[in-house]
Structure formats: C-alpha cells, structure tokens
N, C-alpha and C positions, 0 to 999 in steps of 0.2 A: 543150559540152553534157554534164551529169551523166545518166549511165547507170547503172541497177541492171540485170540480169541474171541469175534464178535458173535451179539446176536441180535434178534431182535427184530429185525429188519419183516416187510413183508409186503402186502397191499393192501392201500387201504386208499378209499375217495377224496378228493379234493375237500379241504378243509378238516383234515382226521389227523391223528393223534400218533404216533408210535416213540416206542424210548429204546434206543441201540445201547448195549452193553459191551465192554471188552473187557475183560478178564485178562489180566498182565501177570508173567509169573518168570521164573527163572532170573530177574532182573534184581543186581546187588547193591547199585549204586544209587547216593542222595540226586546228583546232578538230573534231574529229568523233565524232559515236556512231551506231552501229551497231545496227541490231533486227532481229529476226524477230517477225514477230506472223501470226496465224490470225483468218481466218475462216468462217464456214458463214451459209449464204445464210441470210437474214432475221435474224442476231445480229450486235452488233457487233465490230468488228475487235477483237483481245484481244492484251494483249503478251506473247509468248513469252519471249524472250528478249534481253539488250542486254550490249554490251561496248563500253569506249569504250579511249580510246588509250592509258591505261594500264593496258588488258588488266584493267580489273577486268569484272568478271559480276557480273548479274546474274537469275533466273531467277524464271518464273512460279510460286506455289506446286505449280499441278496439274501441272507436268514435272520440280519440282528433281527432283535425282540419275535423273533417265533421260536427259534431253536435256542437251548438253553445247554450247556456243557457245566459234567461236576465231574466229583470223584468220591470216592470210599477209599482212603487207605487201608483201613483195616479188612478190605472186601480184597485190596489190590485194582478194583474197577473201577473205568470211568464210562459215565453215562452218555446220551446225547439224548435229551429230551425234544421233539419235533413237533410242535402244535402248529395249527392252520396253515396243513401239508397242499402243497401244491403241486400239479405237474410237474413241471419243471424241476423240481427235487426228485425226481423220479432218475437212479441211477445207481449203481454197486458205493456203497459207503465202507470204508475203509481207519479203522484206526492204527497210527502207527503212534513211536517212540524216539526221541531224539533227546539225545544224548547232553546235555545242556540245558543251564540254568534259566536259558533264552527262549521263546519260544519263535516261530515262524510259519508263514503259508509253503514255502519253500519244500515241494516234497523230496525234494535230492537230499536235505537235511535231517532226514528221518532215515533213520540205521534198520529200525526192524517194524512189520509189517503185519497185520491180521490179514485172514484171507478174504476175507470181505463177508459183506450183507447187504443181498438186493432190498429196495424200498421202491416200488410203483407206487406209484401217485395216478387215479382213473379221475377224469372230469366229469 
C-alpha cells in the first residue's frame, strides 16, 4: 500500500521560513514524479512544485526562486523548502505521486495523495 505522509507545515509571518516533508513508502516502481501542490478552500488544487527522478525541477511561476523542491532517496523524502513566505502561500499543501517518468502541474495526473499540511502565512 502507497503512503504519502507530510509534515512540516505550520504558521509563521510574512517573509519566514518553513521546509515541508513527505515521507513515500509502499511504492515499487523506478517510473516516478513527485509534486507539491496548494490549495485554499473553495479554489482549485494549483501545482507548486514537481521533480522527477532525474532531479529535474520544476517550479510554479508565483514561488520560483523562494521555494526550492529536492529529494533523499535513501530517506524516501521529498522536501519543499519555502523562504520569503507570503500570505498568499497561506493554504493546505499537499504532496502527491505520479506514476511516470514525466512530470506535470496536472493534479488529475497524480495517482496517490498525502493528507496535507496547513501553512499560514500572517502579515
């Protein structure tokens, strides 16, 4: 059984710092990409961020060069590093897994799912 498991998440002031974790487990296959995606109640899910197994990136317009996406294979985890947090980032962040060597913002394209992690952002 394919687990995601975030964390990390939390509140912290306009121009602050935090790094979300997922923890990946049950998963057997090479083929994979990685996302973080956002969202805030009544809009839809939006892709953050995505890296696939050859550690490429790639990044939403409204976070390049703040937010930063890796990974640990030997941990199984991938990070989301967030400097100079803003409001507007304020929302349940979510990493999922999709299935392919491609990666995508597309969240229909993502098979399995963490349960999320809120992140406020106060002005």
């Amino acid at each position: 059984q394919v687990q995601l498991v975030e964390s990390g998440g939390g509140s912290v002031q306009s121009g602050g710092s935090l790094r979300l974790s997922c923890v990946v487990s049950g998963y057997r296959y090479g083929r994979m990409c990685m996302g973080w995606f956002r969202q805030v109640v009544g809009k839809e899910r939006e892709g953050v961020a995505t890296i696939d197994t050859e550690d490429r990136k790639r990044y939403a317009d409204s976070v390049n060069g703040r937010f930063t996406i890796s990974q640990d294979d030997a941990k199984n985890t991938v990070y989301l590093q967030m400097n100079s947090l803003k409001p507007e980032d304020t929302a349940m962040y979510y990493c999922a897994l999709r299935e392919s060597f491609y990666c995508s913002f597309e969240a229909s394209g993502y098979r399995y799912w963490g349960q999320g992690t809120q992140v406020t952002v106060s002005s």
